[in-house]
C-alpha positions as CSV (number, residue, x, y, z in Angstrom):
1,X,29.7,-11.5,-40.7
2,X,31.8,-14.2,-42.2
3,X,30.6,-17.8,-41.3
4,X,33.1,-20.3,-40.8
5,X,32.7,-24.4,-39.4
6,X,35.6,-26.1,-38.2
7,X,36.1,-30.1,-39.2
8,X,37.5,-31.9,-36.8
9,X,37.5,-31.4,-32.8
10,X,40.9,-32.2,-31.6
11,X,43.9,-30.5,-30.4
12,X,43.9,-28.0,-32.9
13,X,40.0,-28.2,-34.1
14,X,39.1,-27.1,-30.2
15,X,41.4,-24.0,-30.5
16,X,40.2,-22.9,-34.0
17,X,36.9,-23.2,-32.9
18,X,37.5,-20.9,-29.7
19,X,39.0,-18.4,-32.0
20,X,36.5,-18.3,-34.5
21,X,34.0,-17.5,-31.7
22,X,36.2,-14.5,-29.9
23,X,36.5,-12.7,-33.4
24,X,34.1,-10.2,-33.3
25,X,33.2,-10.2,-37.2
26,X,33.2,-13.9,-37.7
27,X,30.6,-16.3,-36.4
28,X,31.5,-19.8,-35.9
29,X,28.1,-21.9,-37.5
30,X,29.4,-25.3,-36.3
31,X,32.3,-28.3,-35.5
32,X,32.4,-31.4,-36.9
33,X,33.5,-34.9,-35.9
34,X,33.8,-38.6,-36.3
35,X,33.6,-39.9,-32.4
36,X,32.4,-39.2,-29.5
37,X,35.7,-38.2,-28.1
38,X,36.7,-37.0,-24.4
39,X,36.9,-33.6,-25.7
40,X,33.3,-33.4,-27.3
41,X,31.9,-35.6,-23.6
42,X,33.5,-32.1,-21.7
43,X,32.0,-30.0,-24.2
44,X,28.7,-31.7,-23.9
45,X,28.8,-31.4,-20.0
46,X,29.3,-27.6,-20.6
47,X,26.1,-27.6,-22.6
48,X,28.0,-27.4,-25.8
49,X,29.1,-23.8,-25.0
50,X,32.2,-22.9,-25.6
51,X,34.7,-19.5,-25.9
52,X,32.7,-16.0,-25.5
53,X,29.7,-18.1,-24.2
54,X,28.9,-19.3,-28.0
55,X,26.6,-22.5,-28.7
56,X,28.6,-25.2,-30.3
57,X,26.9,-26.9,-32.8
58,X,28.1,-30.4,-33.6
59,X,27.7,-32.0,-37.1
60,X,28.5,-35.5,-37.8
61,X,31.0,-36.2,-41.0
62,X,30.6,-39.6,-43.0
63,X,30.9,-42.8,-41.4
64,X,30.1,-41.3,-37.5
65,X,27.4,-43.2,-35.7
66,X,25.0,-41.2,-34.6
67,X,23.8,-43.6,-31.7
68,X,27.4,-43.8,-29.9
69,X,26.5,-39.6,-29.8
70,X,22.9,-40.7,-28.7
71,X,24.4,-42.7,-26.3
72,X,26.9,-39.9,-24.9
73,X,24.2,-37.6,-24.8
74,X,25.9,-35.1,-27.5
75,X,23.6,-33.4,-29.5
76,X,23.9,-33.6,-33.2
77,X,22.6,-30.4,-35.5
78,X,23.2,-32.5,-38.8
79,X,25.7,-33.7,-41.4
80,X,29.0,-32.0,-42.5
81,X,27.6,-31.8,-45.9
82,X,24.7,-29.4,-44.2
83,X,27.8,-27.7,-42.6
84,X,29.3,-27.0,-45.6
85,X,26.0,-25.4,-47.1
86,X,26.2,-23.3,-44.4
87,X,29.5,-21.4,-44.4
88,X,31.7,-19.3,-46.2
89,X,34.7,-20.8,-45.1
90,X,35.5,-24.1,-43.6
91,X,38.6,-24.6,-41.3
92,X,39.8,-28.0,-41.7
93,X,41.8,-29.8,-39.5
94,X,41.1,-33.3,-39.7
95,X,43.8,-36.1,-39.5
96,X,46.0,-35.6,-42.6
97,X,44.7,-37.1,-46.3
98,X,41.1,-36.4,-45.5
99,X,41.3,-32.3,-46.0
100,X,42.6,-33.4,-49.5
101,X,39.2,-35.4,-50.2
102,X,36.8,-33.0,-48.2
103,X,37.3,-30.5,-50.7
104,X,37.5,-33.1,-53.8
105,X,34.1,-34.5,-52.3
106,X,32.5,-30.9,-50.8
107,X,34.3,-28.0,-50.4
108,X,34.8,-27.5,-54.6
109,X,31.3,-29.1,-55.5
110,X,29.5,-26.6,-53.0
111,X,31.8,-23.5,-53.3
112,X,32.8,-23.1,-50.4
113,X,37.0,-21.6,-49.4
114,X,38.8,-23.9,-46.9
115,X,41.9,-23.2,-44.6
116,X,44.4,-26.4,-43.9
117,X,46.5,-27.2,-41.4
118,X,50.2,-28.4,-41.6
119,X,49.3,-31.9,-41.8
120,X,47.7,-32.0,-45.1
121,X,50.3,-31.6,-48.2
122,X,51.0,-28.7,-50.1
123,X,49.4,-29.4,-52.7
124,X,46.0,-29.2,-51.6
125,X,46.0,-25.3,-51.5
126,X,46.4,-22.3,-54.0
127,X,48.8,-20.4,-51.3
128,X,51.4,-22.0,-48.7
129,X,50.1,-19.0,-45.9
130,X,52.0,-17.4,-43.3
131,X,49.8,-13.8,-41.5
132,X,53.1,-11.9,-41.6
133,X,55.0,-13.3,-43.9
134,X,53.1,-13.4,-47.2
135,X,49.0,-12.3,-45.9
136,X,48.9,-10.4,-49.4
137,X,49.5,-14.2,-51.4
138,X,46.5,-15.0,-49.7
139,X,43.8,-12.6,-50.4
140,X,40.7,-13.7,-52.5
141,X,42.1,-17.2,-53.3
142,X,39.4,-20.0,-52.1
143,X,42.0,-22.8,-50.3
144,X,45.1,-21.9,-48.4
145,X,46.9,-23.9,-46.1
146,X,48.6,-23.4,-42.4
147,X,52.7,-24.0,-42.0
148,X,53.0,-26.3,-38.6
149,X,53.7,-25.0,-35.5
150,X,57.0,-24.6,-35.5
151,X,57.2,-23.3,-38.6
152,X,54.8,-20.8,-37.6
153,X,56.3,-19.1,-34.7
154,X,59.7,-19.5,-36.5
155,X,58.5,-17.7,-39.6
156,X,57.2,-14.9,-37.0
157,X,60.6,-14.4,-35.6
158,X,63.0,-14.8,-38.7
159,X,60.1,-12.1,-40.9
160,X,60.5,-10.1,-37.9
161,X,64.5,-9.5,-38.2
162,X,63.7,-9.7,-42.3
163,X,61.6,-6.9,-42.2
164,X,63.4,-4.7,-40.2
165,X,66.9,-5.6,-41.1
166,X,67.1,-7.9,-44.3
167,X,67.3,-11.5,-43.8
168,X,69.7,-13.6,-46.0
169,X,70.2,-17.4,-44.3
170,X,69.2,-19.2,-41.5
171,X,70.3,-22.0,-39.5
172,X,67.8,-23.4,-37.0
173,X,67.9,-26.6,-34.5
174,X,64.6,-28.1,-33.3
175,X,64.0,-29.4,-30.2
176,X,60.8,-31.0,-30.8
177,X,58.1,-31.9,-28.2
178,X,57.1,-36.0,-28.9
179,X,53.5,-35.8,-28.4
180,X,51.2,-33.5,-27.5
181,X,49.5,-33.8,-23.8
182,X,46.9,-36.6,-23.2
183,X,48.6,-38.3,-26.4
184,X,49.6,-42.3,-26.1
185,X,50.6,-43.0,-30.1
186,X,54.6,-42.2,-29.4
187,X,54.7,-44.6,-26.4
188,X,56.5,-44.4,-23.5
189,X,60.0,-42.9,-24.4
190,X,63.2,-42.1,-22.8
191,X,65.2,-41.5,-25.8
192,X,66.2,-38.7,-27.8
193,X,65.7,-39.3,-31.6
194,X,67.5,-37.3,-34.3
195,X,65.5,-36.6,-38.1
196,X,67.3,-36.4,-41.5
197,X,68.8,-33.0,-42.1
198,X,67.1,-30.6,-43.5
199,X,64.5,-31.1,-41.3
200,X,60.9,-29.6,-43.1
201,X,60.4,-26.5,-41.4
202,X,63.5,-25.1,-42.7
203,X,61.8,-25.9,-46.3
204,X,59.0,-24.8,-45.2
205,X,60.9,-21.3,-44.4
206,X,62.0,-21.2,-47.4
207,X,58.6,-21.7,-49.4
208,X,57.2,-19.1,-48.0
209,X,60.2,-16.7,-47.8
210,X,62.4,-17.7,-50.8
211,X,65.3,-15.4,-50.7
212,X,66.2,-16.4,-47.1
213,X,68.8,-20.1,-47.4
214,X,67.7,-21.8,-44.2
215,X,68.3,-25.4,-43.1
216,X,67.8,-27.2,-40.2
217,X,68.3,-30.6,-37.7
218,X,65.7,-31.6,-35.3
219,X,65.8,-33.7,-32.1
220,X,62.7,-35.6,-31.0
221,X,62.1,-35.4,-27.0
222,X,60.1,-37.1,-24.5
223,X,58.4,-33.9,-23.5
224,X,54.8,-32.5,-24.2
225,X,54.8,-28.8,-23.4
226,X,56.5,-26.7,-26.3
227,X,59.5,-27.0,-28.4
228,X,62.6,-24.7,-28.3
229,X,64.2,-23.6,-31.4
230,X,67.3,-22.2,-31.5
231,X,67.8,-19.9,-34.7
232,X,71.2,-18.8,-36.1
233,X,70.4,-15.6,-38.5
234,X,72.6,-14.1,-40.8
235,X,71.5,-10.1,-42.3
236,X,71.4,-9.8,-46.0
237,X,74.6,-9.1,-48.1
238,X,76.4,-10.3,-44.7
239,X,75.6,-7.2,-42.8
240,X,75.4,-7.4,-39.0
241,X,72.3,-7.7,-37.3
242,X,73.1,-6.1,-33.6
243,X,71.8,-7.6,-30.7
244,X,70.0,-4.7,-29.2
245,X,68.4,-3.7,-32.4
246,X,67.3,-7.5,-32.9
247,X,65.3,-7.4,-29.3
248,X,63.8,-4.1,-30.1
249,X,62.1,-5.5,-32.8
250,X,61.3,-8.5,-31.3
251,X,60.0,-6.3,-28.1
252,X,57.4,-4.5,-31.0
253,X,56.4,-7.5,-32.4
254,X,52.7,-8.4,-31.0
255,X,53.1,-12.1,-31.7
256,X,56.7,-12.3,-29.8
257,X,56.7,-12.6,-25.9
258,X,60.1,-11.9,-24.9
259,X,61.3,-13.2,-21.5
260,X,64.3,-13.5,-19.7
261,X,65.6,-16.3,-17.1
262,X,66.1,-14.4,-14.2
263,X,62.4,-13.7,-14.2
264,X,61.9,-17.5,-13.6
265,X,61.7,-18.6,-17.6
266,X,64.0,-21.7,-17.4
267,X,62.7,-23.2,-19.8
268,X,59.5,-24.5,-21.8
269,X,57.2,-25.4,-19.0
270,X,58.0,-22.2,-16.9
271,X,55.9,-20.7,-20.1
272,X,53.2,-23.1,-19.8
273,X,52.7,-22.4,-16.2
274,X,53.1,-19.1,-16.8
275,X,50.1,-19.2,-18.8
276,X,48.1,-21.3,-16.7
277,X,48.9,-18.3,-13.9
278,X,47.0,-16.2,-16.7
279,X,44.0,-17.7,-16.9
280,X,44.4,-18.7,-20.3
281,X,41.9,-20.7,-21.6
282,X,43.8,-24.5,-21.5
283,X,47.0,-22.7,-20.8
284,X,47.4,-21.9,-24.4
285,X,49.8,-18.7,-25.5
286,X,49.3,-17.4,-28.6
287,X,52.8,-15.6,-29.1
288,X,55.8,-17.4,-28.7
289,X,58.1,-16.8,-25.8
290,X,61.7,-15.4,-26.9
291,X,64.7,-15.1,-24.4
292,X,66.1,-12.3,-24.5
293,X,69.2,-14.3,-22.2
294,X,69.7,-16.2,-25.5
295,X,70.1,-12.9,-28.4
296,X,74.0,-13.0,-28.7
297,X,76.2,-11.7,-31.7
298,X,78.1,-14.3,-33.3
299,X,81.0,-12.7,-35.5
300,X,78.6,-11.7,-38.3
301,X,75.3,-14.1,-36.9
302,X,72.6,-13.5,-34.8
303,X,71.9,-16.0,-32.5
304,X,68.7,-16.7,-30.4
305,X,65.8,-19.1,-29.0
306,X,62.3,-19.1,-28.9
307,X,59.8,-21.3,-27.5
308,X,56.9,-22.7,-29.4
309,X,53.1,-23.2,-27.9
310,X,52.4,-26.7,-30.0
311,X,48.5,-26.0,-29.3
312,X,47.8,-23.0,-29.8
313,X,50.4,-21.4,-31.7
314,X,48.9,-21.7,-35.4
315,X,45.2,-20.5,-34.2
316,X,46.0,-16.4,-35.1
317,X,47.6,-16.9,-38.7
318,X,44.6,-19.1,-39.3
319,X,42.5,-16.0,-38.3
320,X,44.5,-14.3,-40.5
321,X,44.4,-17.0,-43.5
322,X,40.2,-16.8,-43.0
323,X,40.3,-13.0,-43.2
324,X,42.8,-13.2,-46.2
325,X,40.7,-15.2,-48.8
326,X,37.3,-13.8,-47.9
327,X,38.6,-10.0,-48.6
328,X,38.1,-8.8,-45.2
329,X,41.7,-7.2,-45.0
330,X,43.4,-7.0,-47.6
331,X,47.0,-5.9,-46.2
332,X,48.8,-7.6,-43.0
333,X,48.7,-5.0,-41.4
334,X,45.3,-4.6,-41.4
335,X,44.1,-8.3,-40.8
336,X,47.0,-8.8,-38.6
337,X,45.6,-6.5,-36.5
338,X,42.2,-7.1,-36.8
339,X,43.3,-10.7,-35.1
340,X,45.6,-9.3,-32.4
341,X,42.5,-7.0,-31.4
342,X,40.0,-9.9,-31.0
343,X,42.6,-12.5,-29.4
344,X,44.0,-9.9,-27.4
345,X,47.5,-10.3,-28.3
346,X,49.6,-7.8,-27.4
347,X,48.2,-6.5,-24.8
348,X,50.8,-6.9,-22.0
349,X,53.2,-5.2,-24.0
């Protein structure tokens, strides 16, 4: 049973912790935080139990104060450092800059592997990981690091059509949530704002899949709920990728959700409620909706959208990235799997 803590209880931290604790091989030793926050106050009125009925323990990293917990009535197990002692691998996703000096001050000192998200820089890890994409780069090395939402589900799709077909450039267009929900830091906004082209997730694509040319725009938007991507493909050596081939793969993919707009999917909060009408746990979908309205053949291009789950989309490749560099798969096949299983991704298809 691999042991793994999570540092840092936020948006992400919440849903890496849930996953930890529905993987039936991994056990999830503890969280870790710096506050009191509203999120820890609602776990602390559930008894500090979270997914699958698993006990929560909290431990506080430097600088908390113990006695705004005391106050809150959060129970504290101990210190991050006695975290750290504790696991085999340590899923960090605390604001970006301090993943860099948690492993400088503890993860390297006390041997223990660590799995970034896309917040922290590059630089910080041995392997830029993707589950699909490049899950053999990742096996036995001791710090990888996440892409960002969107260049996670984005990755799934264009690897997808690369696998099957040959993938030679990409031209993607981002429209990107502004904050997530509950979040004040953007403001009030009734504005779209445009990035410098090419936007990161296009470079991103490209790190991890080298021999595809992708670039990219983005748009900012005063939404909360998901981001659409539309994705203009081109099939290696300029051969044609046809548009009923393309969904058929994208039908067999686990990770891809493909929906249509006569069903009622209008847009990115149609998939939201649609996964509130599931019973997911905080409405989060792990796979990303693609609509099948939107695959059309563009003389030689492939054209199409998909919708991205900011939340929750990054929590099965991180699965993936634990069972990578601890050896417990060794192919993506395998530890793909071995995520969809315990997730239950998939399973509608």
């Amino acid at each position: 049973m691999i042991k793994v803590g999570v540092a840092g209880y936020g948006t992400i931290g919440m849903r890496l912790a849930d996953g930890v604790a529905q993987q039936d091989d991994m056990e999830l030793v503890g969280i870790a935080d710096l506050a009191p926050t509203l999120a820890l106050q609602a776990l602390r009125e559930k008894d500090m139990i979270g997914a699958n009925g698993v006990e929560y323990k909290l431990y506080l990293v430097e600088g908390a104060d113990k006695k705004a917990f005391d106050a809150k009535g959060i129970p504290v197990a101990g210190t991050f450092e006695e975290l750290c002692k504790e696991v085999d691998v340590m899923l960090d996703s605390s604001p970006g800059g301090v993943g860099a000096s948690n492993k400088e001050k503890y993860y390297e000192p006390l041997g223990v592997k660590a799995i970034f998200q896309g917040g922290e820089k590059n630089e910080v890890a041995d392997v830029f990981f993707h589950g699909y994409a490049n899950f053999e780069k990742g096996v036995g090395q001791n710090y990888l690091k996440l892409t960002s939402c969107n260049t996670t589900g984005l990755i799934r799709a264009v690897d997808c059509l690369d696998r099957e077909f040959g993938v030679e450039k990409a031209a993607i267009t981002i429209v990107r949530r502004v904050a997530d929900p509950g979040d004040y830091h953007r403001g009030l906004t009734n504005a779209l704002e445009m990035d410098k082209a090419p936007n990161h997730q296009a470079i991103d694509l490209m790190t991890i899949m080298p021999h595809v040319d992708a670039t990219g725009i983005l748009i900012h938007t005063p939404v909360t709920h998901g981001h659409i991507i539309t994705c203009v493909v081109r099939g290696k050596d300029g051969k044609k990728i046809p548009a009923d081939k393309a969904l058929a793969a994208f039908q067999a993919h686990p990770r891809i959700r493909v929906v249509n707009i006569d069903e009622g999917f209008k847009g990115n909060a149609s998939l939201f409620k649609y996964a509130r009408d599931l019973g997911n746990r905080r409405g989060d979908m792990y796979e990303i909706g693609l609509w099948e309205d939107s695959i059309v053949e563009s003389g030689d291009d492939l054209m199409f959208a998909i919708n991205i789950p900011q939340e929750s989309v990054t929590i099965p490749e991180t699965m993936d990235a634990v069972r990578a560099c601890t050896g417990m798969q060794t192919t993506r096949e395998e530890g793909t799997a071995a995520t969809n299983k315990c997730l239950n991704i998939g399973a509608f298809k």
